[in-house]
PAPATOR-445454 format. One record per atom (N, C-alpha, C, O): x, y, z. Coordinates in steps of 0.05 Angstrom, whole numbers, padded with zeros to 5 digits, always signed. Atoms other than C-alpha are relative to their C-alpha. Example, Ala and Ser with C-alpha at 12.3 -4.5 7.8 and 13.67 -1.06 7.14 Angstrom:
BEGIN
+00018-00024+00000+00246-00090+00156+00018+00024+00000+00039+00024+00013-00016-00024-00001+00273-00021+00143-00015+00022+00014-00005+00044+00018
This chain:
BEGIN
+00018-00022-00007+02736+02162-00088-00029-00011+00001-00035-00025-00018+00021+00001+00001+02663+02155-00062-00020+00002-00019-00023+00026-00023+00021-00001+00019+02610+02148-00111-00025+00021+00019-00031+00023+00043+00028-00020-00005+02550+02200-00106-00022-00023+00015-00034-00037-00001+00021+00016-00005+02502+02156-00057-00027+00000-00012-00040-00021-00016+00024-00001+00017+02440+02188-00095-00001+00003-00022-00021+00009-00035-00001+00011+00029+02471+02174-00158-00007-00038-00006+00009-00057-00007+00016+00035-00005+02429+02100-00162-00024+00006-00025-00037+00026-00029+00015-00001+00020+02389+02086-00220-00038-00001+00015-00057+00006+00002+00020-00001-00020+02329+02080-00167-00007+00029+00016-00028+00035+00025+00002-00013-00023+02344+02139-00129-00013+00028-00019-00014+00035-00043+00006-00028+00009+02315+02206-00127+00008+00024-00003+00017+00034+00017-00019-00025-00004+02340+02270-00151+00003+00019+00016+00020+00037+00013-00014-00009-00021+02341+02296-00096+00029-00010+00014+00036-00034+00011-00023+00009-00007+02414+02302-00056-00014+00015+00031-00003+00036+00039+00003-00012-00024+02379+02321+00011-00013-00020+00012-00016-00041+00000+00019+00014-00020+02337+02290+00066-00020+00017+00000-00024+00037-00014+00027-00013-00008+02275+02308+00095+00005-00005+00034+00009-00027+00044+00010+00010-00033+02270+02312+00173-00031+00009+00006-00041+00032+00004+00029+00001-00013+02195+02291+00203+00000+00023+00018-00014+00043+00014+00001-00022-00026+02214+02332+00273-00007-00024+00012+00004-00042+00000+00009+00020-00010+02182+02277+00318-00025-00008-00005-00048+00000+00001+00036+00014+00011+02132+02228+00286-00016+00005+00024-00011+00014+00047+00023-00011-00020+02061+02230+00308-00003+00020+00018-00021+00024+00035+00007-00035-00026+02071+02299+00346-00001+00020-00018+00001+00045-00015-00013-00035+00027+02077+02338+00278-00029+00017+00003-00026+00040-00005+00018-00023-00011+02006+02372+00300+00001+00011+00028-00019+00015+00043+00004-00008-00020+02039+02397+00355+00029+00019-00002+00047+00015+00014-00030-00003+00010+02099+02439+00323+00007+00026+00023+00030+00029+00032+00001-00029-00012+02086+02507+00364+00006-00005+00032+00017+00011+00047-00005+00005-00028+02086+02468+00431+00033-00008+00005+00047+00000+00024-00020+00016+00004+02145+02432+00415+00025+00019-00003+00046+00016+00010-00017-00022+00011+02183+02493+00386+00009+00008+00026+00031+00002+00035+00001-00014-00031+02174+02530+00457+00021-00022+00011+00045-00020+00007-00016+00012-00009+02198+02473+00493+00033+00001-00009+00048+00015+00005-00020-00008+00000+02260+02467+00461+00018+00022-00004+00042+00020-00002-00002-00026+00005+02268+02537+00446+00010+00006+00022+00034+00008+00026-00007-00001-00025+02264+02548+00515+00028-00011+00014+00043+00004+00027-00020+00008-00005+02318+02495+00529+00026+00007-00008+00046+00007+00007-00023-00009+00023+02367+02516+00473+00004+00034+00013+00027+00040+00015-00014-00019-00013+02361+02593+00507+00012-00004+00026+00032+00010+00028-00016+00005-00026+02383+02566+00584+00022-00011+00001+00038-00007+00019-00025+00020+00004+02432+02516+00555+00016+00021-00014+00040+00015-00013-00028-00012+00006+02472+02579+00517+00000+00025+00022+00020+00038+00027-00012-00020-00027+02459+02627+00579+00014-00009+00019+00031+00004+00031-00023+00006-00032+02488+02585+00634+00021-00018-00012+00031-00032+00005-00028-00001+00009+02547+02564+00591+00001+00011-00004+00023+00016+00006-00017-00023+00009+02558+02625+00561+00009+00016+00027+00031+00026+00032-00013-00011-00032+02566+02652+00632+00020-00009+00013+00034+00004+00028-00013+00026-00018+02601+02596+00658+00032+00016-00022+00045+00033-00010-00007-00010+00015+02647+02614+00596+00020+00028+00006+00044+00033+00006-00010-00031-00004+02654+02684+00611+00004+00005+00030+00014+00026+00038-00012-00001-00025+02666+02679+00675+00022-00007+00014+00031+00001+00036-00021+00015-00009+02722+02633+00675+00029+00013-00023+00053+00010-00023-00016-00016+00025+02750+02675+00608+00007+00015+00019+00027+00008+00030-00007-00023-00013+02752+02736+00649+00015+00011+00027+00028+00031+00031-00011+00003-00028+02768+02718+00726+00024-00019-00005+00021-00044-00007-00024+00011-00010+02841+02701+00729+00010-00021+00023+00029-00036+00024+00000+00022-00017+02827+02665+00791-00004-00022+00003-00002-00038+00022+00016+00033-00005+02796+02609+00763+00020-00007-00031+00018+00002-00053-00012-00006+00020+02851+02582+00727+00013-00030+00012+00037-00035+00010-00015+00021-00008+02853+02508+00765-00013-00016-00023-00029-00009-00041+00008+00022+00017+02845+02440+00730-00027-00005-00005-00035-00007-00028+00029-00006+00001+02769+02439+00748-00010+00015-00009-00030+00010-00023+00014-00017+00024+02755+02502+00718+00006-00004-00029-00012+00005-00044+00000+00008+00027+02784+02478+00648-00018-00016-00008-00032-00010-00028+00015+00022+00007+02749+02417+00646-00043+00010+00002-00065+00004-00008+00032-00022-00001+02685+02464+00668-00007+00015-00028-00028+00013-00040-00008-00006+00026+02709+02500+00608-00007-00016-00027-00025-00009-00042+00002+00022+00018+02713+02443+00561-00033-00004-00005-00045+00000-00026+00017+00008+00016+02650+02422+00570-00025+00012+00003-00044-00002+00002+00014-00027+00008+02608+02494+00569+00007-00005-00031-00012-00005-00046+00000+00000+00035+02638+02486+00493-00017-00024-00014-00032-00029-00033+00013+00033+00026+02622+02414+00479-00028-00001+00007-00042-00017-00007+00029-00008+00004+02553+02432+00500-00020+00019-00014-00042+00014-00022+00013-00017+00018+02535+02495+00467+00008-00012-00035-00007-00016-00054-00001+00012+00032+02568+02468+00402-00021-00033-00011-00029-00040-00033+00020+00016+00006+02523+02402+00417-00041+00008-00003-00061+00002-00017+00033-00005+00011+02456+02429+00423+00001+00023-00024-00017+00017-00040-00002-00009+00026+02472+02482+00365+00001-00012-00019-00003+00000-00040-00008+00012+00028+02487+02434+00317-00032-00013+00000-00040-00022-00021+00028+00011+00006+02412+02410+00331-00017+00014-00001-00028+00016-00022+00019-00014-00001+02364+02455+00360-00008+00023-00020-00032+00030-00022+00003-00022+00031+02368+02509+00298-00021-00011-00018-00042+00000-00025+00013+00013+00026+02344+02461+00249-00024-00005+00015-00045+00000+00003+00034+00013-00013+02283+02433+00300-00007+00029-00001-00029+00032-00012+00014-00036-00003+02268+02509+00305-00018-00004-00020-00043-00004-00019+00014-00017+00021+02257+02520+00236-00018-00034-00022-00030-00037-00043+00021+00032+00006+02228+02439+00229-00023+00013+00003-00043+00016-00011+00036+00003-00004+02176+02457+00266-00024+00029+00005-00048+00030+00010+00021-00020+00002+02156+02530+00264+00003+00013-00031-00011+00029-00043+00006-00017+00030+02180+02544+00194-00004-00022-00025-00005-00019-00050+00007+00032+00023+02168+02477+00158+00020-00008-00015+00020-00026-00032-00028+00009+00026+02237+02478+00128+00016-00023+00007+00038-00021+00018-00008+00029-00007+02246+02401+00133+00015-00006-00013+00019-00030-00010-00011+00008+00013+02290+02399+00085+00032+00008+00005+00041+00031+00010-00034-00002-00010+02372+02380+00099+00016-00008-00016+00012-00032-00022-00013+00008+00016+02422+02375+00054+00017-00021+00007+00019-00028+00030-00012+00026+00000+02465+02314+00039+00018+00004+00023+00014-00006+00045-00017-00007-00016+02525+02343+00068-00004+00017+00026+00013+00016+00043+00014-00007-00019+02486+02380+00116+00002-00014+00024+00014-00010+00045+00009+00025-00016+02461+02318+00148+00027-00016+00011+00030-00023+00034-00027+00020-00012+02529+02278+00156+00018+00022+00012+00040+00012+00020-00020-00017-00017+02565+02338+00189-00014+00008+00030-00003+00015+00050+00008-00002-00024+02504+02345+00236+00003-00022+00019+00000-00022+00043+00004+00038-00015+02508+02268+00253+00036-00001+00015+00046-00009+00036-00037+00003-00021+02589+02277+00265-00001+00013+00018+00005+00001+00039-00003-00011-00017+02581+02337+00305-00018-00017+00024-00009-00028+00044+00019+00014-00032+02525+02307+00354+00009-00027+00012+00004-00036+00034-00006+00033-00010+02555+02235+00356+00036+00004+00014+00048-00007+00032-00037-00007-00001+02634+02260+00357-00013+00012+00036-00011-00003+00056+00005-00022-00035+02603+02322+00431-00007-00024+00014+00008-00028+00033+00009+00013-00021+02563+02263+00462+00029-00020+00002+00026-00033+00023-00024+00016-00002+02631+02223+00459+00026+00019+00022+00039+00011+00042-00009-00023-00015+02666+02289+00485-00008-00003+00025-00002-00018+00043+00026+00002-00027+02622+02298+00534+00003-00018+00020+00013-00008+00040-00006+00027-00007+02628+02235+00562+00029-00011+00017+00032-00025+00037-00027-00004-00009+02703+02243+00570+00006+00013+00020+00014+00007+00042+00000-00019-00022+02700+02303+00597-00014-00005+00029+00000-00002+00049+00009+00013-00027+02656+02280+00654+00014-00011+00020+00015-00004+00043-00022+00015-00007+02708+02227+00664+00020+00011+00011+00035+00000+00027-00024-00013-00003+02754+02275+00669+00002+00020+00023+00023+00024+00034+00009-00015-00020+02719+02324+00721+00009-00020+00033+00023-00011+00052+00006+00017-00008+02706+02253+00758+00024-00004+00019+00022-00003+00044-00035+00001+00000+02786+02244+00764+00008+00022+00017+00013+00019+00041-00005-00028-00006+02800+02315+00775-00006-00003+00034+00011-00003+00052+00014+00002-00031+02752+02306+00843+00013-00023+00018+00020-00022+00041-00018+00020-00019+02783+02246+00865+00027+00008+00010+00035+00005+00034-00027-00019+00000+02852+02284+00853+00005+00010+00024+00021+00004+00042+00003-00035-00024+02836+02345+00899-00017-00014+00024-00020+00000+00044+00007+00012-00031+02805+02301+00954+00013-00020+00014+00016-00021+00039-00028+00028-00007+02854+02237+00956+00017+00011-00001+00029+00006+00020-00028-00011+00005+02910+02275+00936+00007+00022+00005+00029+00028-00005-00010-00027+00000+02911+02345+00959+00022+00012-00011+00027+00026-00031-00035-00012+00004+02983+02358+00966+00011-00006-00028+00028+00007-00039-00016+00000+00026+02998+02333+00902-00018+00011-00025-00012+00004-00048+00017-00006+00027+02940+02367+00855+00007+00006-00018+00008-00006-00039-00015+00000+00012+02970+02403+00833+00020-00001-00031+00021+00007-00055-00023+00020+00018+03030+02364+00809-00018-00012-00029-00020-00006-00053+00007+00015+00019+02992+02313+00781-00022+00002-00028-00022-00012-00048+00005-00010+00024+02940+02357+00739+00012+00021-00009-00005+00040-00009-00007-00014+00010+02983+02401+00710-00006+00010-00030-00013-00005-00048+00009-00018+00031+02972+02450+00647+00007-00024-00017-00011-00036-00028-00005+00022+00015+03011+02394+00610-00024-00024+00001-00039-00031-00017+00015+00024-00001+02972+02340+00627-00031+00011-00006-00047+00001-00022+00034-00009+00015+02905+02378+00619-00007+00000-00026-00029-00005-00036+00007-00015+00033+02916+02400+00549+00010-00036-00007+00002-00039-00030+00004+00023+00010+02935+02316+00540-00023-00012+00007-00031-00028-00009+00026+00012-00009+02874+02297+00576-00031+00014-00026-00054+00007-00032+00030-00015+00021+02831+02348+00523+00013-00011-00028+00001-00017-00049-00006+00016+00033+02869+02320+00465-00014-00028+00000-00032-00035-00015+00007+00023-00006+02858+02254+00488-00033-00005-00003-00040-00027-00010+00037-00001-00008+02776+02263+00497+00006+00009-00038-00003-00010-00051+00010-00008+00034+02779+02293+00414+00006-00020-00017-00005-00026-00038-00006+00023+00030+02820+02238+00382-00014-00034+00017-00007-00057+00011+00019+00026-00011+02777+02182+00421-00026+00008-00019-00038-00008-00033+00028-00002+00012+02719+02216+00392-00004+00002-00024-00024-00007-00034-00004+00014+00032+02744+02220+00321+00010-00027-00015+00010-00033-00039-00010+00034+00012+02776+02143+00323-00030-00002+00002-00039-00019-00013+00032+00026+00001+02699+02126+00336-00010+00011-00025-00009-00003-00045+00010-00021+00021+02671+02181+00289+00002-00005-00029-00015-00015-00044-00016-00003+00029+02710+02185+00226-00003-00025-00010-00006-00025-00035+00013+00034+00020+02693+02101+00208-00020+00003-00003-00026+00003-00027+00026-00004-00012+02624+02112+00239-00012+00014-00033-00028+00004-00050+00016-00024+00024+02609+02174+00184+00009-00020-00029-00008-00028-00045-00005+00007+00024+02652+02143+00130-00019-00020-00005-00025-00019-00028+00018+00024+00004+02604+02079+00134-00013+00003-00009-00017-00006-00031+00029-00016+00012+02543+02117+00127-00001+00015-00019-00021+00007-00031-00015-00012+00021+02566+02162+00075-00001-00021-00024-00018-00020-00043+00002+00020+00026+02580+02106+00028-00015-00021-00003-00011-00041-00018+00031+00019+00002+02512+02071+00043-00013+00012-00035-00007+00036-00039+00018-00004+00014+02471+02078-00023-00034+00011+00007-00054-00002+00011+00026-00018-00008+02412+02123-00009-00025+00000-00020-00036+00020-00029+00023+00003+00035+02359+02096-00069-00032-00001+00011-00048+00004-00007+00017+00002-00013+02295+02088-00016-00015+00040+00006-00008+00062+00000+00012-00026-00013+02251+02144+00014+00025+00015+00016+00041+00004+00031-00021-00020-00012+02296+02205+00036-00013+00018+00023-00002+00039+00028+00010-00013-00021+02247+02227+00096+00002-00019+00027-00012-00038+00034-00010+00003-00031+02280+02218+00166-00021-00002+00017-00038+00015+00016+00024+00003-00021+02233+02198+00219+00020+00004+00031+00024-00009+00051-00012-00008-00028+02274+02241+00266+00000+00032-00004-00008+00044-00024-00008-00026-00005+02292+02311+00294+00013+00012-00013+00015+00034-00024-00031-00013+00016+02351+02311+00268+00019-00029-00014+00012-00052-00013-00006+00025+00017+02398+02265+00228+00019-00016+00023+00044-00012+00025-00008+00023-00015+02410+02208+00282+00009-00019-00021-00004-00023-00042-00019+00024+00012+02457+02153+00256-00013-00019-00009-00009-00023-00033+00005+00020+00022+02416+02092+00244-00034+00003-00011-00047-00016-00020+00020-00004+00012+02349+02133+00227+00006+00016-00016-00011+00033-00022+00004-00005+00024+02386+02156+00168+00022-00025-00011+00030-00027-00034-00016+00029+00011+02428+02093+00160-00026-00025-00018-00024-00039-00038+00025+00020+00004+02356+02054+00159-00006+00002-00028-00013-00018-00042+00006-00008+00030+02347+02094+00092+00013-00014-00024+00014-00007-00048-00026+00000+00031+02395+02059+00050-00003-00026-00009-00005-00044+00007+00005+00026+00016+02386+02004+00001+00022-00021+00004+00019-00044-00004-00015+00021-00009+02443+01968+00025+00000-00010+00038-00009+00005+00055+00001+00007-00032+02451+01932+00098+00008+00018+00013+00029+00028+00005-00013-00024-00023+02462+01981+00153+00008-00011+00014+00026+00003+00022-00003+00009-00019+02473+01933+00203+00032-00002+00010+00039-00001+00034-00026-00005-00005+02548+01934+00199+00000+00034+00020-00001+00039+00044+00003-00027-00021+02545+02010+00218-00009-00003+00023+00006+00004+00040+00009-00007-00023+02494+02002+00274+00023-00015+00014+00038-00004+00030-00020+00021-00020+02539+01944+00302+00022+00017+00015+00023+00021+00039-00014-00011-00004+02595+01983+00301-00006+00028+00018+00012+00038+00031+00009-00023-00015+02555+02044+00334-00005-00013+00031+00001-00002+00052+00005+00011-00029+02536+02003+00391+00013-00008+00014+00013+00000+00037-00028+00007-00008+02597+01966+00403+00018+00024+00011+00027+00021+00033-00009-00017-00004+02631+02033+00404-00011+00013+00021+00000+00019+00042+00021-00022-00024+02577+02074+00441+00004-00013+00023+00012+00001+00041+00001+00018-00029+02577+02013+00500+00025+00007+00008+00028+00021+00027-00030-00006-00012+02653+02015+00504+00003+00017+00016+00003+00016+00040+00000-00022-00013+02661+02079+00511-00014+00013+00021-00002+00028+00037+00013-00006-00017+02599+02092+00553+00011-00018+00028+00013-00012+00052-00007+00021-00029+02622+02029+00598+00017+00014+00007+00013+00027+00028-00026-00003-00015+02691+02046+00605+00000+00032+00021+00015+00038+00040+00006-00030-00005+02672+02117+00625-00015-00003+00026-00003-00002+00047+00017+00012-00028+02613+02096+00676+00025-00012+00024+00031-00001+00045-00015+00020-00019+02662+02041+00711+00017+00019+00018+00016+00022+00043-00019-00025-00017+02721+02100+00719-00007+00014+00016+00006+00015+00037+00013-00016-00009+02674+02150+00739-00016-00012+00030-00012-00001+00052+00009+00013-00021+02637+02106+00788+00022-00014+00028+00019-00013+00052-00021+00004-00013+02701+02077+00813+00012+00034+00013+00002+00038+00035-00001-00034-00003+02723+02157+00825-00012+00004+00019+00000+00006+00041+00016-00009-00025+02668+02173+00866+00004-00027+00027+00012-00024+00050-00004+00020-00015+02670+02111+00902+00030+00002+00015+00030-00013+00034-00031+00000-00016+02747+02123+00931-00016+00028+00018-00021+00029+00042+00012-00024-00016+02715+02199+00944-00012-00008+00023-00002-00003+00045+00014+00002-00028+02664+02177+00990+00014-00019+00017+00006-00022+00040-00009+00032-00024+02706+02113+01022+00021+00033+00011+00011+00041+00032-00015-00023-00011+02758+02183+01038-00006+00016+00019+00008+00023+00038+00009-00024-00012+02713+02233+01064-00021-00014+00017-00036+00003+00027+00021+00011-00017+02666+02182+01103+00012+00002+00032+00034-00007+00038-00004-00001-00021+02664+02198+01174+00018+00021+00020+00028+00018+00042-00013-00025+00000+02695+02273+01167-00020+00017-00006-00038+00015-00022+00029-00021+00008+02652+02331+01170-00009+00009-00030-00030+00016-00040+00014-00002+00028+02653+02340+01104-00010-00019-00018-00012-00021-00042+00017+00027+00022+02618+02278+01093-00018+00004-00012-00022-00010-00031+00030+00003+00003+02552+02297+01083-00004+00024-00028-00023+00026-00043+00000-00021+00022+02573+02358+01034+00009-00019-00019-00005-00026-00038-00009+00028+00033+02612+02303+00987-00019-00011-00004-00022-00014-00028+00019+00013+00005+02550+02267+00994-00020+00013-00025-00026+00001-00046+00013-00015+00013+02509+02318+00964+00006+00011-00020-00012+00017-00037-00010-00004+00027+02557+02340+00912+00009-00022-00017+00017-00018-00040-00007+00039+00012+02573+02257+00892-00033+00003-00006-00036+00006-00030+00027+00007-00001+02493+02253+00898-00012+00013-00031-00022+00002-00051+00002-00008+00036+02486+02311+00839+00008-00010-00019-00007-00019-00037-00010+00002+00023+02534+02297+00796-00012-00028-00014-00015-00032-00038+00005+00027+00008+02512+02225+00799-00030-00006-00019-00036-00022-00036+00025-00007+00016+02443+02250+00778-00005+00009-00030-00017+00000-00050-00008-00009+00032+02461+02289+00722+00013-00020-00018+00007-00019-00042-00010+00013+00023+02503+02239+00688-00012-00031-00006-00007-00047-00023+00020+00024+00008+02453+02183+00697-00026+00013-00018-00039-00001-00033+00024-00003+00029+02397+02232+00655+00008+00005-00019-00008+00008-00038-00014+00001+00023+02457+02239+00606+00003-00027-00007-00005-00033-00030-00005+00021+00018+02478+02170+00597-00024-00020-00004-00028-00028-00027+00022+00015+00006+02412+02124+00610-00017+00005-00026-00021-00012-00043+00016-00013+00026+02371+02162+00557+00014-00008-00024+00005-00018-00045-00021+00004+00022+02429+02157+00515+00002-00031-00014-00002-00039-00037-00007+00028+00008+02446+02082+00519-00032-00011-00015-00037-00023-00036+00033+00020+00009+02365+02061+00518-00004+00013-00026-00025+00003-00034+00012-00020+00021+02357+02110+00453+00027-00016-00024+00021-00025-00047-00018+00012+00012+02417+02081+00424-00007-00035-00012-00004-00045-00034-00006+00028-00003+02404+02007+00441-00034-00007-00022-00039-00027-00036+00037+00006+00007+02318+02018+00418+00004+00004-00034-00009-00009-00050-00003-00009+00033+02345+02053+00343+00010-00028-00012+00000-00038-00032-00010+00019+00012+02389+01994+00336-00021-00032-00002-00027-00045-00022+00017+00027+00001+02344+01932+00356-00034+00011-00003-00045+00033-00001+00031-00020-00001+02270+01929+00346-00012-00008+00030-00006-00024+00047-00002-00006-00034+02241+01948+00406-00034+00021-00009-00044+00034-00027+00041+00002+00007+02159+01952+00428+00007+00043+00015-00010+00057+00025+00010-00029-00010+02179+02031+00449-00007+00015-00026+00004+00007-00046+00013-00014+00024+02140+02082+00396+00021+00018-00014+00041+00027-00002-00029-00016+00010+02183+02120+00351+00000+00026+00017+00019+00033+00030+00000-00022-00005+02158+02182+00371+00013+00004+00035+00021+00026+00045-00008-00013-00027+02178+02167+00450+00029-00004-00003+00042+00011+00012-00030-00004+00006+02255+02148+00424+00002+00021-00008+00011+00035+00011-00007-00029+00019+02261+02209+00380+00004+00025+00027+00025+00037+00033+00001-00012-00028+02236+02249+00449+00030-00002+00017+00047+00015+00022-00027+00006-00015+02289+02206+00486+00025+00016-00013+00040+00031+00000-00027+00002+00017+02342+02216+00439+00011+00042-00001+00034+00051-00002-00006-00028+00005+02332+02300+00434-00005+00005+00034+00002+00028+00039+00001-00008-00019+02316+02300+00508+00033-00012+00014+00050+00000+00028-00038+00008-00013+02386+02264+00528+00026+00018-00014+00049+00017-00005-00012-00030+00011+02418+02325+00486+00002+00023+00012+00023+00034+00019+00013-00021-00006+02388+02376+00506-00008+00001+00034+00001+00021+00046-00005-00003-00027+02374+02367+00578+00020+00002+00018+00019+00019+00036-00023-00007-00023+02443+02355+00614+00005+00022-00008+00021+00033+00006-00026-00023+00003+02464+02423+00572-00016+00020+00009-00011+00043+00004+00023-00025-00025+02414+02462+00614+00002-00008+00035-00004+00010+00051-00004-00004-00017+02431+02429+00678+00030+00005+00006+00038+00019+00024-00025-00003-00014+02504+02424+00679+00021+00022+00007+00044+00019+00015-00008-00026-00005+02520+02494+00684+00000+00009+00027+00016+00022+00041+00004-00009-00028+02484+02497+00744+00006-00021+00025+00004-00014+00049-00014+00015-00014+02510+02435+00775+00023-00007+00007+00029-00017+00029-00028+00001-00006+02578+02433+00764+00015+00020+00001+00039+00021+00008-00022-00026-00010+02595+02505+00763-00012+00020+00016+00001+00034+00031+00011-00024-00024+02543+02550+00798+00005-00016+00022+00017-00006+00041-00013+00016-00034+02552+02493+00854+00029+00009+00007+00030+00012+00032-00031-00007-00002+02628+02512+00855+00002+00024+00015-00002+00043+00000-00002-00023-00011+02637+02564+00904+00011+00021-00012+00002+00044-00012-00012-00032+00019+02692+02607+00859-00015+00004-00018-00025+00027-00018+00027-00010+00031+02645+02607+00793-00018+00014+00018-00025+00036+00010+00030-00011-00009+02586+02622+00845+00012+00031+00003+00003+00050-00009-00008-00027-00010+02627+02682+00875+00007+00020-00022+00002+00044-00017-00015-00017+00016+02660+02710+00812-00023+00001-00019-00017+00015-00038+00019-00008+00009+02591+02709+00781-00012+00019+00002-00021+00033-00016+00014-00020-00011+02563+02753+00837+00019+00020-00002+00009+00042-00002-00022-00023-00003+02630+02797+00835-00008+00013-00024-00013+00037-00023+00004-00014+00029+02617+02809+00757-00030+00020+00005-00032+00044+00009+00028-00011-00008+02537+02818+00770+00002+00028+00024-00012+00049+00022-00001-00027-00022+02554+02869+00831+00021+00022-00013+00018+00046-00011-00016-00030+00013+02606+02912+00795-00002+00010-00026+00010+00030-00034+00019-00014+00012+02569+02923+00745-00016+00015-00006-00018+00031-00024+00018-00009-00004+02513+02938+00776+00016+00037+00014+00010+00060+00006-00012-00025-00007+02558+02991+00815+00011+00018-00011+00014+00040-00002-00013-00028+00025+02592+03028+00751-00019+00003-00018-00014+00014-00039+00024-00014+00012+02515+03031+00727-00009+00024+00001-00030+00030-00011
């Protein structure tokens, strides 16, 4: 059994953290709040729609709408598990996170962006599917295989997870217990601990690259068959444009991610305060666009949006 990390003849009686919010901006808590305030209400309206729209319309009941599904969840449960606490960081001063607190916010946010990730992958597929493969879509995503493809994305993300936490966890915590973050990122509360962290980050980066590589390569490979398919068919120029989004969105999800990842672990001439930024803006931003990229773009979500919105309005 684990020993109490802030049981250390050094350490302080406290069993909590402290989170800063983002160094050098802390006279700026009211601007800051807004901003993501703002973000955290668009990111649970256009999934909760997304959500309820695909709950309710029986029509949308193909492989694309699950995986639409999927990751409307693994985004509201990822920016929830953060934006709360920055709320009340920075307009109610309550910087203070408990032990266990802290390592269930670090699994949830490190476990979704791993989700996430998958799921992408999985959309990525899906599209190649239904454009290479028509006749057989089908077949080949079937309910079975979906619900292995969503298992598959959770126990990838707890083989990385579950060492990841246990590592940190049984770090010794005898140093300063104030976070020079938002929220409890991996090796800016790993940094805290009187023993070497470097095993952990290693393992965080190794893991994070993997996974981010193998994911990128698939994904990029994916679109790449898409457009070599549909080049020089009228619907070239629409694949273009929907390859062109998606490709957008998951480059301001993963770049931010990897550079925020790669700057925590090595030292690196960027300022804390513009990682910290990075690190809550690569969160927090794709789960405000991808509602409206990958499902208001979708012609049935768009339609069965306006069907809900108009008969509504008509038994008003």
């Amino acid at each position: 059994m684990a020993s109490d990390p802030f049981n250390h003849p050094n350490s302080s009686s406290s069993s909590s953290f402290i989170l800063v919010g983002v160094p050098s901006l802390e006279a700026f808590p009211t601007c800051l709040g807004i901003l993501f305030c703002s973000g955290y209400m668009i990111a649970l309206v256009g999934n909760g729609v997304v959500l309820l729209v695909i709950g309710l319309d029986n029509s949308l009941r193909d492989p694309i709408h699950c995986f639409l599904a999927m990751l409307a969840v693994i985004d509201v449960v990822m920016v929830t598990s953060i934006i709360p606490k920055m709320l009340s960081v920075f307009w109610l001063n309550s910087t203070e996170i408990g032990y266990m607190a802290c390592f269930v916010q670090m699994f949830l946010v490190h476990s979704t962006t791993s989700e996430e990730s998958g799921v992408l992958l999985a959309m990525a597929v899906d599209r190649y599917v239904a454009i290479c493969h028509p006749l057989r879509y089908q077949a080949i995503l079937n309910r079975q295989t979906i619900a292995q493809i969503g298992l598959a994305i959770v126990v990838r993300a707890l083989l990385f997870m579950v060492p990841l936490t246990g590592m940190v966890t049984n770090l010794p915590y005898c140093r300063s217990h104030v976070v020079p973050h938002s929220y409890c990122e991996h090796m800016a509360v790993a940094k805290l601990a009187c023993a070497d962290p470097r095993p952990s980050g290693l393992y965080s980066v190794a893991g994070s690259s993997l996974i981010v590589g193998m994911d990128m390569a698939f994904i990029a490979v994916s679109y790449g068959m898409i457009l070599k398919t549909v080049l020089g068919k009228k619907s070239c120029w629409k694949a273009f444009s929907t390859c062109g989004c998606h490709i957008c969105v998951m480059l301001l999800y993963y770049i931010p991610g990897i550079v925020s990842i790669y700057a925590q672990q090595f030292s690196s001439s960027i300022p804390v305060h513009a990682q910290v930024l990075l690190a809550d803006l690569y969160l927090t931003l794709p789960t405000m666009l991808n509602p409206i990229v990958y499902s208001m773009r979708t012609k049935q979500i768009r339609q069965a949006v306006l069907k809900m919105l108009f008969s509504r309005k008509v038994h008003a």
